[in-house]
C-alpha positions as CSV (number, residue, x, y, z in Angstrom):
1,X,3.4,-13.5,4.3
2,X,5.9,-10.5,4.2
3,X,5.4,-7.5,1.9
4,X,7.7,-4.5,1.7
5,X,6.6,-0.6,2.1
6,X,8.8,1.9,1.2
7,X,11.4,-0.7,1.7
8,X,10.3,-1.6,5.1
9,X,9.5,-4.9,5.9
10,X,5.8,-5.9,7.4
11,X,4.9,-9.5,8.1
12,X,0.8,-10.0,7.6
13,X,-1.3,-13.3,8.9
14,X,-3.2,-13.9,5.7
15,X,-3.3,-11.9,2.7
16,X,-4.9,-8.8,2.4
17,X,-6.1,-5.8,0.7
18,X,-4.3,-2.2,0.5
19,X,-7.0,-0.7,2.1
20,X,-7.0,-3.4,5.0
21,X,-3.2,-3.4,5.3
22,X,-2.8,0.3,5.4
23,X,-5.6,0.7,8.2
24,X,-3.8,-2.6,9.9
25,X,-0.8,-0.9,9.8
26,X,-2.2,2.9,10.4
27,X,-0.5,4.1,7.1
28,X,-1.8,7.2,5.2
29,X,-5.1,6.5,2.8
30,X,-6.8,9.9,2.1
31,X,-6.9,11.9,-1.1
32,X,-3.2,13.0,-1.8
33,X,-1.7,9.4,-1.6
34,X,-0.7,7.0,-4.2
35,X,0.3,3.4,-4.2
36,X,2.5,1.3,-6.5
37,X,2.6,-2.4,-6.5
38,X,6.0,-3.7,-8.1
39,X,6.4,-0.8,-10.0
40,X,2.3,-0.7,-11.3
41,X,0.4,2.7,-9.9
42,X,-2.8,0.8,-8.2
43,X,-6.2,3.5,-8.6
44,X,-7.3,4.4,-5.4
45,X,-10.5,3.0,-6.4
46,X,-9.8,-0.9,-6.4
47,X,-7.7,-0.8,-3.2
48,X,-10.4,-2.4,-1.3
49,X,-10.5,-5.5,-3.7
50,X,-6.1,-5.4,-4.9
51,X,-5.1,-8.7,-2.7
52,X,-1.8,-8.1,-1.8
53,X,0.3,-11.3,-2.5
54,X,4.2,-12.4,-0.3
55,X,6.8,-10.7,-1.5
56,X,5.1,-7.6,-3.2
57,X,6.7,-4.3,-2.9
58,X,4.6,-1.5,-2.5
59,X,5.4,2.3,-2.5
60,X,3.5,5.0,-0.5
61,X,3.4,8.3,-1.8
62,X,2.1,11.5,-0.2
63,X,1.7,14.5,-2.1
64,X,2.8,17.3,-0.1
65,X,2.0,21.5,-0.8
66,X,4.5,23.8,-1.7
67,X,6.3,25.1,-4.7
């Protein structure tokens, strides 16, 4: 299955979770991070049971300090 991330391009085996693909991939997922799944904010809460599906399009955001 392929999935995009910030509109890059992953191919997984199988599907997965967030949580599995972003420790598969080595992506951020500590407080201060958000994720979207075509366009609907997933709680950080039910990323270890959210399967991602082909084709979904997922955006990664980091909050960041400063003013």
């Amino acid at each position: 299955m392929e999935i995009q991330i910030n509109q890059n391009t992953y191919s997984l085996e199988a599907s997965k979770t967030i949580h599995e693909v972003l420790e598969q991939l080595d992506l951020p997922r500590h407080k201060g991070v958000a994720i979207a799944v075509n366009n609907a904010v997933v709680p950080q809460t039910e990323w270890d049971k959210y399967a991602l599906q082909d084709a979904d399009k997922v955006l990664l955001i980091k909050a960041s300090a400063g003013g």
